[in-house]
PyMOL Python script that loads the backbone (N, CA, C, O; Angstrom):
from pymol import cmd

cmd.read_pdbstr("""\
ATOM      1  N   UNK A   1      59.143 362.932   1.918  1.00  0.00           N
ATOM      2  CA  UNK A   1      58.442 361.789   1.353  1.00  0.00           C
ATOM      3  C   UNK A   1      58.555 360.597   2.296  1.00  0.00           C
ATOM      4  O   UNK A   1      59.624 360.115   2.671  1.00  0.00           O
ATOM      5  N   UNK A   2      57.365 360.182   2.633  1.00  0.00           N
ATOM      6  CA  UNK A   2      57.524 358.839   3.563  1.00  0.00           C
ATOM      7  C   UNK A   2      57.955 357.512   3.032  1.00  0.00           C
ATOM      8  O   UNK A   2      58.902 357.658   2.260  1.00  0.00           O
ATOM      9  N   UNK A   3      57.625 356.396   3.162  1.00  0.00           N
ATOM     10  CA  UNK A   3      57.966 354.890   2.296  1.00  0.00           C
ATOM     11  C   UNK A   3      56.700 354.698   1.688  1.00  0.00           C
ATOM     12  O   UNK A   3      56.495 354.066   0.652  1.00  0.00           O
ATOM     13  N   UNK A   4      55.860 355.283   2.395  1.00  0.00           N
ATOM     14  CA  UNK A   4      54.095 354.440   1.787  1.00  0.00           C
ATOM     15  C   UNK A   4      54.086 354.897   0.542  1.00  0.00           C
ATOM     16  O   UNK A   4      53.883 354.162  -0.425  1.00  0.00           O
ATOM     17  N   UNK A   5      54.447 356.960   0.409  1.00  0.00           N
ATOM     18  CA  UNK A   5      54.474 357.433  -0.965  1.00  0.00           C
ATOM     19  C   UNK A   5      54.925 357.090  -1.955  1.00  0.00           C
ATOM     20  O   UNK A   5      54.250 357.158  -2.982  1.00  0.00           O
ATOM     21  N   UNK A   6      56.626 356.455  -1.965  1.00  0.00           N
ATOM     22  CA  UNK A   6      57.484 356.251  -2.357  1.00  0.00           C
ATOM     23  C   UNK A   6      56.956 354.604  -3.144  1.00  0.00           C
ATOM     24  O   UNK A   6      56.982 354.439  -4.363  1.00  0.00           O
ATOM     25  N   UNK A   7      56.613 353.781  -2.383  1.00  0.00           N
ATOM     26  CA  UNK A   7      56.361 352.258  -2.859  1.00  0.00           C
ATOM     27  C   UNK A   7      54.419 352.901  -4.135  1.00  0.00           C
ATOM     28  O   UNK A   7      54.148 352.449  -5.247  1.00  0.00           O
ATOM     29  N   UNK A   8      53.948 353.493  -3.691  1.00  0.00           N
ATOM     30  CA  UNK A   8      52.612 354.004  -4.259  1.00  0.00           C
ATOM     31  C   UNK A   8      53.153 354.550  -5.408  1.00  0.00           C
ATOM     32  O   UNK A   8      52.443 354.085  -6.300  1.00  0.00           O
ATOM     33  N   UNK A   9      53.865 355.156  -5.842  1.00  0.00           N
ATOM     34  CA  UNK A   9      54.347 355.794  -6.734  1.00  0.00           C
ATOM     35  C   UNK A   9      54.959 355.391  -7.581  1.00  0.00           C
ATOM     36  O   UNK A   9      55.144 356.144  -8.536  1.00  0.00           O
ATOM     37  N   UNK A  10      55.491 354.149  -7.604  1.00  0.00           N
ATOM     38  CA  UNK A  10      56.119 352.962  -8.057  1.00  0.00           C
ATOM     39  C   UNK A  10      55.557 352.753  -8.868  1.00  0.00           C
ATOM     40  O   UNK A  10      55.635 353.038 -10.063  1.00  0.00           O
ATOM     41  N   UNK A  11      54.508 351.879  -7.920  1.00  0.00           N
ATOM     42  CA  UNK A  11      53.254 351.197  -9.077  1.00  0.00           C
ATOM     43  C   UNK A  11      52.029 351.717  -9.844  1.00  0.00           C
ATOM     44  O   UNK A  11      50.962 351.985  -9.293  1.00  0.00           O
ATOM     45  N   UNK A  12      52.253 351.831 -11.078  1.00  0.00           N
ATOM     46  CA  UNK A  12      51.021 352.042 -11.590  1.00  0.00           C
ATOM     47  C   UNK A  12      50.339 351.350 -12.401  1.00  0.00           C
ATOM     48  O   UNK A  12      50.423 350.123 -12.351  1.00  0.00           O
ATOM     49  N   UNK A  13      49.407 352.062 -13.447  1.00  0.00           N
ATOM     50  CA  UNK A  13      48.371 351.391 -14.511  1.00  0.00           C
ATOM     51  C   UNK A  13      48.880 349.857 -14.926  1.00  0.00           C
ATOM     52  O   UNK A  13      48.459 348.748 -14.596  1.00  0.00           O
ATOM     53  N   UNK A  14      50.336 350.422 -16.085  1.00  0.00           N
ATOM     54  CA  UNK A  14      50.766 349.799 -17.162  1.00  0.00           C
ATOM     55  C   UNK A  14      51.330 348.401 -15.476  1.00  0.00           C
ATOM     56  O   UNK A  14      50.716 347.373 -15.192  1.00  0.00           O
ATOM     57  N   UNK A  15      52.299 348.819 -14.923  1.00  0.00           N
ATOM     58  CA  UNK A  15      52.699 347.829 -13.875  1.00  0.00           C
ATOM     59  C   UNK A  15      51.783 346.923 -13.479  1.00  0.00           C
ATOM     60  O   UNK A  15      52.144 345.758 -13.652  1.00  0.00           O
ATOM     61  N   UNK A  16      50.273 347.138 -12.808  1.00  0.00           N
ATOM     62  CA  UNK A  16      49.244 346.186 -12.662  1.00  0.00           C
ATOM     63  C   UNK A  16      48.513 345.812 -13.829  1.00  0.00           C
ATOM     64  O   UNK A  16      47.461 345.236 -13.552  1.00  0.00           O
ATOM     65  N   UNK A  17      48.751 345.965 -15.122  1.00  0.00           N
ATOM     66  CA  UNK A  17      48.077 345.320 -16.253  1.00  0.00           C
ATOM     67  C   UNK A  17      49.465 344.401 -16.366  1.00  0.00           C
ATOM     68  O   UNK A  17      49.145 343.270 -16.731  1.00  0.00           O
ATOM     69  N   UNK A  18      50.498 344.489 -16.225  1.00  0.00           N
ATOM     70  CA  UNK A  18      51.784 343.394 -16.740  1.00  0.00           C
ATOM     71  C   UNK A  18      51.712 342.417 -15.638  1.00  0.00           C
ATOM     72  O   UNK A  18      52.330 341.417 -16.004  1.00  0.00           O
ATOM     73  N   UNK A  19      51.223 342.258 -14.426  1.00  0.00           N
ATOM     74  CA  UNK A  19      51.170 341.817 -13.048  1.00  0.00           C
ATOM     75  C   UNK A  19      49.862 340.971 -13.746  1.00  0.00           C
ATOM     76  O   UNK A  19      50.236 340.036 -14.454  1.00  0.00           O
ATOM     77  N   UNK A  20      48.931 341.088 -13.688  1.00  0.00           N
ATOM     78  CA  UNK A  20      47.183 341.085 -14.354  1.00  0.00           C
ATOM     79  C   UNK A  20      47.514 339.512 -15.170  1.00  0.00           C
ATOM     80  O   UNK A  20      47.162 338.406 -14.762  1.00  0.00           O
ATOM     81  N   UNK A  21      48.456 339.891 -16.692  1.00  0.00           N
ATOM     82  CA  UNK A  21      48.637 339.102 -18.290  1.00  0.00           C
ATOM     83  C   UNK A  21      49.850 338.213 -17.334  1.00  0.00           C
ATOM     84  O   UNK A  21      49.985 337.125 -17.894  1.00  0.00           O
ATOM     85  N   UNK A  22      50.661 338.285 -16.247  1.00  0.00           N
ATOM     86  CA  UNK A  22      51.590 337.878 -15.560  1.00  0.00           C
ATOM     87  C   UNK A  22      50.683 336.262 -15.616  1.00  0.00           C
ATOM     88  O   UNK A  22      50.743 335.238 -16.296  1.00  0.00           O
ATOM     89  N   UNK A  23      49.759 336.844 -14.328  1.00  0.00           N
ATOM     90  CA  UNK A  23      48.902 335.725 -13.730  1.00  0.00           C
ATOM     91  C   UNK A  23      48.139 334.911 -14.399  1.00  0.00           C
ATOM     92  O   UNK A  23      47.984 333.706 -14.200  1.00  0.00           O
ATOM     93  N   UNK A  24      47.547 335.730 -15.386  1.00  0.00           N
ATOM     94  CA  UNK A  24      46.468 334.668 -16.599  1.00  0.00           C
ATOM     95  C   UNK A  24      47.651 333.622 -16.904  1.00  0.00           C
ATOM     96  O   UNK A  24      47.647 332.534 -16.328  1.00  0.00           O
ATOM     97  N   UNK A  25      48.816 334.016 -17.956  1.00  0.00           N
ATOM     98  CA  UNK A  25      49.649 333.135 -18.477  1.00  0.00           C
ATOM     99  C   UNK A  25      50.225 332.298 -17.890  1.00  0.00           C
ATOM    100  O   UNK A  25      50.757 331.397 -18.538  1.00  0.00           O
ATOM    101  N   UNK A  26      50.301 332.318 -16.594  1.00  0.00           N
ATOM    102  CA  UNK A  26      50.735 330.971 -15.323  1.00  0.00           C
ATOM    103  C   UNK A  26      49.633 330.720 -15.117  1.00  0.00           C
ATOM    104  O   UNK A  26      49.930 329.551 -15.365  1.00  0.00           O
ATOM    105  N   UNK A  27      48.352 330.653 -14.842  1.00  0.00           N
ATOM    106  CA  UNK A  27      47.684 329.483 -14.266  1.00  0.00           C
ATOM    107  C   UNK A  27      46.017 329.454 -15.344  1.00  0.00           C
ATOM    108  O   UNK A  27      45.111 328.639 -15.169  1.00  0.00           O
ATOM    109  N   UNK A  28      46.023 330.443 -16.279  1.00  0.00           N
ATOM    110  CA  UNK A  28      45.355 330.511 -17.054  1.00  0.00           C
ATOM    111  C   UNK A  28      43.478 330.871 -16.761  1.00  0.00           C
ATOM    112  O   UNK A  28      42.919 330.794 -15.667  1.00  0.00           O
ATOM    113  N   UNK A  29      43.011 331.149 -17.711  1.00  0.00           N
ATOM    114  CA  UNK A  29      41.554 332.080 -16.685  1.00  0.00           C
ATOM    115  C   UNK A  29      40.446 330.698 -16.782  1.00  0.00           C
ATOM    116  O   UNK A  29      39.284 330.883 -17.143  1.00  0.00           O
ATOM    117  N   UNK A  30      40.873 329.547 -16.476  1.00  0.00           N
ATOM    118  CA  UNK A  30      39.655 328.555 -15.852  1.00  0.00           C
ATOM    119  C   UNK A  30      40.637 328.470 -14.096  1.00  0.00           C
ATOM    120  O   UNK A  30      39.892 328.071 -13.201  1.00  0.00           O
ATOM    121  N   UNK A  31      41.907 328.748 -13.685  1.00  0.00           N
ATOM    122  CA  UNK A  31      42.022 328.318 -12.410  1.00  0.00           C
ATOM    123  C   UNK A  31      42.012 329.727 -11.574  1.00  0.00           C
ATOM    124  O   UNK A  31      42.049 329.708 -10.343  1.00  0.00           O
ATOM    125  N   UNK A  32      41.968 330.777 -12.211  1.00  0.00           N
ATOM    126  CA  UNK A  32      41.950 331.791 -11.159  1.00  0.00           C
ATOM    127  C   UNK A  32      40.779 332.128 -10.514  1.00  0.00           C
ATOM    128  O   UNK A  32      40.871 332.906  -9.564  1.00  0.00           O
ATOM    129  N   UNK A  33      39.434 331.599 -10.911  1.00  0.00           N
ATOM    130  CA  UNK A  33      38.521 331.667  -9.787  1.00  0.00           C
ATOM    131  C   UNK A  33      38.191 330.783  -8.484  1.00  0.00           C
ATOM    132  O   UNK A  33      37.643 331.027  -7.409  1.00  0.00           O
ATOM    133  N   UNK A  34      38.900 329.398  -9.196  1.00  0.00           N
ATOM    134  CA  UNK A  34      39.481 328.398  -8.022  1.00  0.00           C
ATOM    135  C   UNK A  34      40.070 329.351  -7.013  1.00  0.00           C
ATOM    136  O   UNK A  34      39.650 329.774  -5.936  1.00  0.00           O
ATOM    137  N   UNK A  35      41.342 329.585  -7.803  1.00  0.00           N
ATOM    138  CA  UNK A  35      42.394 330.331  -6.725  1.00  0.00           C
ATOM    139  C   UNK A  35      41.678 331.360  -6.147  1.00  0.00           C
ATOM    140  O   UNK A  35      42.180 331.227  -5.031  1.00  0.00           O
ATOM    141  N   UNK A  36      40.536 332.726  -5.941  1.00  0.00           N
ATOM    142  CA  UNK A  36      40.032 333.274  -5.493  1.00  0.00           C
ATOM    143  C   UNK A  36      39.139 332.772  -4.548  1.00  0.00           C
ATOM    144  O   UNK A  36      38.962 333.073  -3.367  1.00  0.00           O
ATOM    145  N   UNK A  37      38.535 331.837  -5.380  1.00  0.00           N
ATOM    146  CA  UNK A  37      37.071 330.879  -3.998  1.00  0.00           C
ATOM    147  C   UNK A  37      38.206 330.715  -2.831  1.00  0.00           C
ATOM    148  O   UNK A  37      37.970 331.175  -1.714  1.00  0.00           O
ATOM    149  N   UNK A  38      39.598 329.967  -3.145  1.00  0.00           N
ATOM    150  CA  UNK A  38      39.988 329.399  -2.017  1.00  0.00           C
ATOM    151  C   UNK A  38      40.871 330.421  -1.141  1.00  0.00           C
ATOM    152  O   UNK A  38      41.301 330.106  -0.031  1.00  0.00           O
ATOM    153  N   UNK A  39      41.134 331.844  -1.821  1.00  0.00           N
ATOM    154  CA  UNK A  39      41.415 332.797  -0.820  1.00  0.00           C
ATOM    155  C   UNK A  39      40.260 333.127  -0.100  1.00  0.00           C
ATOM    156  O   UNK A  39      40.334 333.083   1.128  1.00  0.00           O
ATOM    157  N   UNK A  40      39.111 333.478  -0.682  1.00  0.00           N
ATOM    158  CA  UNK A  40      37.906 333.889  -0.079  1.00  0.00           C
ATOM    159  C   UNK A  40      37.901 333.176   1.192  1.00  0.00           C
ATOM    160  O   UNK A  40      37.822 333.786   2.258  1.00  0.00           O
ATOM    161  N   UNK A  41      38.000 331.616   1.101  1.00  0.00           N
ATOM    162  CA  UNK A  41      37.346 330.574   2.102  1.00  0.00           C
ATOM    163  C   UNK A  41      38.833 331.187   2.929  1.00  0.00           C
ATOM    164  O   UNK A  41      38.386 331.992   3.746  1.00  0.00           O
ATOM    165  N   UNK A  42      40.008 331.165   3.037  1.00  0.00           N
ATOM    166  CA  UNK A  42      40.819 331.610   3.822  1.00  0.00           C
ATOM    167  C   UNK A  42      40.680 332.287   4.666  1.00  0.00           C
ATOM    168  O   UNK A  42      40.655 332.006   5.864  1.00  0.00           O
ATOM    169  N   UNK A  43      40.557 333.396   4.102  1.00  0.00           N
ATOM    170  CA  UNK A  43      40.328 334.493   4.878  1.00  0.00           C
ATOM    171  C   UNK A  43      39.033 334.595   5.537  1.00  0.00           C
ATOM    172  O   UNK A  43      39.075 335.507   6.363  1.00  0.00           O
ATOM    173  N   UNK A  44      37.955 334.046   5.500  1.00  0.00           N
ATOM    174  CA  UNK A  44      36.698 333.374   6.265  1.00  0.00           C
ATOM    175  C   UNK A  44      36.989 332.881   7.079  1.00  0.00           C
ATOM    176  O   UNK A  44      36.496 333.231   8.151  1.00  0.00           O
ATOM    177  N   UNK A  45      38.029 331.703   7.046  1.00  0.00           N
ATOM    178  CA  UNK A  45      37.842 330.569   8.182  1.00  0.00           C
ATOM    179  C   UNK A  45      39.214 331.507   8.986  1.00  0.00           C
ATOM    180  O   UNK A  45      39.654 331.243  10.105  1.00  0.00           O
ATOM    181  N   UNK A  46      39.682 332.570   8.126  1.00  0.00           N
ATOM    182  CA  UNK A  46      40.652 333.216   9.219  1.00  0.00           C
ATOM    183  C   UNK A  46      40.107 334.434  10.318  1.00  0.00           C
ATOM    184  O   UNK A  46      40.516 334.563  11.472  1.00  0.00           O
ATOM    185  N   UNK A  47      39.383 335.030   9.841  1.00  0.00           N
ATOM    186  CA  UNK A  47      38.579 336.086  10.789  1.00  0.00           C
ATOM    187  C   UNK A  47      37.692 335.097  11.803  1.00  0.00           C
ATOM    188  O   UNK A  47      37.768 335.363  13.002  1.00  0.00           O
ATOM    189  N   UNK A  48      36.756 333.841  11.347  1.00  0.00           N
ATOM    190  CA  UNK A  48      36.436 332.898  12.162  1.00  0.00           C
ATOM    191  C   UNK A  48      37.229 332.650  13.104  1.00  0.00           C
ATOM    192  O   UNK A  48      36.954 333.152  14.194  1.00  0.00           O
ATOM    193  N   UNK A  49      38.414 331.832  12.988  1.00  0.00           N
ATOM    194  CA  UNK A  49      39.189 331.692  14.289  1.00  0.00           C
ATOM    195  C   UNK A  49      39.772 332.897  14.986  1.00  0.00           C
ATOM    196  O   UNK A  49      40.446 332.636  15.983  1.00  0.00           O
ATOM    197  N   UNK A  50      39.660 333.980  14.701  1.00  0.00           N
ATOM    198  CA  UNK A  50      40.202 334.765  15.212  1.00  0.00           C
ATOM    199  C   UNK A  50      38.823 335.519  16.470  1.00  0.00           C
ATOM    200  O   UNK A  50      38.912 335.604  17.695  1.00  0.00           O
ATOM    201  N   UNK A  51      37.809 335.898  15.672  1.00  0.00           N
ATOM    202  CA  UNK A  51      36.891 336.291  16.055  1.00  0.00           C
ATOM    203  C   UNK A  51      36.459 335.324  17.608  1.00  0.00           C
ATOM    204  O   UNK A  51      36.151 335.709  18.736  1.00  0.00           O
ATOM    205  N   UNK A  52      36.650 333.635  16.874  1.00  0.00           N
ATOM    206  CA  UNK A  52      36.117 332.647  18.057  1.00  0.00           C
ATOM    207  C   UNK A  52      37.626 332.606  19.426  1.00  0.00           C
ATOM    208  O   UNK A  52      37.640 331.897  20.432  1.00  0.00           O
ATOM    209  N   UNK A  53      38.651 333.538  19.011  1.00  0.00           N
ATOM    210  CA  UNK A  53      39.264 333.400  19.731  1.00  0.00           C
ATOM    211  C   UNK A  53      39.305 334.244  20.751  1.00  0.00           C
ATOM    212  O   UNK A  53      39.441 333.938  21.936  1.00  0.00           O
ATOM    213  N   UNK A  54      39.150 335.650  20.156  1.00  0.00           N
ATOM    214  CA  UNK A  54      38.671 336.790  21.177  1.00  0.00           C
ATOM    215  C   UNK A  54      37.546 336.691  22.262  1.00  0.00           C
ATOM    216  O   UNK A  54      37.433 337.240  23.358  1.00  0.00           O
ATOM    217  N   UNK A  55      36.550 335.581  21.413  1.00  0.00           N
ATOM    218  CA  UNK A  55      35.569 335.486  22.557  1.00  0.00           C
ATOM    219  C   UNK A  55      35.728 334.630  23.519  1.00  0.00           C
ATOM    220  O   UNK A  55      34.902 334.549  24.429  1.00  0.00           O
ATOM    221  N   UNK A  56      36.890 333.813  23.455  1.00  0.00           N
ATOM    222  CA  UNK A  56      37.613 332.706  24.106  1.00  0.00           C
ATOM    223  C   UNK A  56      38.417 333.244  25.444  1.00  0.00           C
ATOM    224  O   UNK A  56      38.335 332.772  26.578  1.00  0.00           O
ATOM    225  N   UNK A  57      39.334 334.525  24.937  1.00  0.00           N
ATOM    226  CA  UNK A  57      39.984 335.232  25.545  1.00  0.00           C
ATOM    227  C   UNK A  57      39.048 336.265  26.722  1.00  0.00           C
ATOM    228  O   UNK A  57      39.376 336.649  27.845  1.00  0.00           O
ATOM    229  N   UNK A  58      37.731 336.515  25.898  1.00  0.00           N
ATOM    230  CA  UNK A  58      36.869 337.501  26.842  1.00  0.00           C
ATOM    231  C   UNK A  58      36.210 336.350  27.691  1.00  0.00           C
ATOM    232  O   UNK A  58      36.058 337.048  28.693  1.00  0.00           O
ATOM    233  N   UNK A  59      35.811 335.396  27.986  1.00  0.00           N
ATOM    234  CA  UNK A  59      35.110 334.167  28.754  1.00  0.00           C
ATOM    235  C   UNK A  59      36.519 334.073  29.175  1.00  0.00           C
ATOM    236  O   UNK A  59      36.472 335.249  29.535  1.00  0.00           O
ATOM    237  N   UNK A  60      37.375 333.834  29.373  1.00  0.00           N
ATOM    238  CA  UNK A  60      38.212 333.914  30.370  1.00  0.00           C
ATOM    239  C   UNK A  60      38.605 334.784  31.484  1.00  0.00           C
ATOM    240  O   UNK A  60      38.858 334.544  32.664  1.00  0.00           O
ATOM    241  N   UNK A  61      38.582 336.180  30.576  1.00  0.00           N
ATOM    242  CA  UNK A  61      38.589 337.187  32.031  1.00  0.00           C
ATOM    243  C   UNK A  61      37.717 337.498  32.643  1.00  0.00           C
ATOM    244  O   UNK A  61      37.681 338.131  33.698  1.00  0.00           O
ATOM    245  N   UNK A  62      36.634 336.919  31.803  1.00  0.00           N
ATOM    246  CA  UNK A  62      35.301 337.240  33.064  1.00  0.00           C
ATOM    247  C   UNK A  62      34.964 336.238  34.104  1.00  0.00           C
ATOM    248  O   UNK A  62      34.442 336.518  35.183  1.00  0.00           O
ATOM    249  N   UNK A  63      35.404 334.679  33.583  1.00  0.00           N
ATOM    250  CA  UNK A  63      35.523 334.087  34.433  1.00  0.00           C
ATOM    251  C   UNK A  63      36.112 334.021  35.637  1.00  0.00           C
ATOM    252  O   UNK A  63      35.806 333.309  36.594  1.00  0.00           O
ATOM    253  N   UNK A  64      37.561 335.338  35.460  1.00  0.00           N
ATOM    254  CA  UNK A  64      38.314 335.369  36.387  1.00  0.00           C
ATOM    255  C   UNK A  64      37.724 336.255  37.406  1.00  0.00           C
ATOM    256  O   UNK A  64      38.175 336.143  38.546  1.00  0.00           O
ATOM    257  N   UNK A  65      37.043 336.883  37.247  1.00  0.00           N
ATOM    258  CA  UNK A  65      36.130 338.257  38.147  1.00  0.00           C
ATOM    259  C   UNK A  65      35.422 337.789  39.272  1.00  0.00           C
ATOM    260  O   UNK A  65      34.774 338.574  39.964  1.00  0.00           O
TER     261      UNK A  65
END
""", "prot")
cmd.dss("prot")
cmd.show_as("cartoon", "prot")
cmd.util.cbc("prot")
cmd.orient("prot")
C-alpha cells in the first residue's frame, strides 16, 4: 500500500459531508461564494503570472542566442 492509497481511504462520503455542514456553519451560505469568486480570481491572476513569467524566461534565452 502506498501513502496516496492510504490518505484516499481515509476519506470518505460521511467525512466530506461533516467537512461540507463544517464550512456552512463558520462562514454561512451568503459568504461562501465570495470565498470561491476570490479563490477563482487567485488562481487566475496565479497561472497569469506564472504563464507571463515563462514567457519572460523564454525572451531571455533567445535573446541570448
Amino acid at each position: 500500500m502506498n501513502l496516496l492509497t492510504i490518505f484516499l481511504g481515509i476519506i470518505g462520503p460521511w467525512q466530506i459531508a461533516i467537512v461540507v455542514a463544517l464550512v456552512l456553519l463558520l462562514f454561512g451560505g451568503r459568504k461562501i461564494p465570495e470565498l470561491m469568486r476570490g479563490l477563482g480570481t487567485g488562481i487566475k491572476e496565479f497561472k497569469d503570472a506564472t504563464k507571463n513569467d515563462d514567457e519572460d524566461t523564454t525572451d531571455k534565452v533567445e535573446d541570448k542566442k
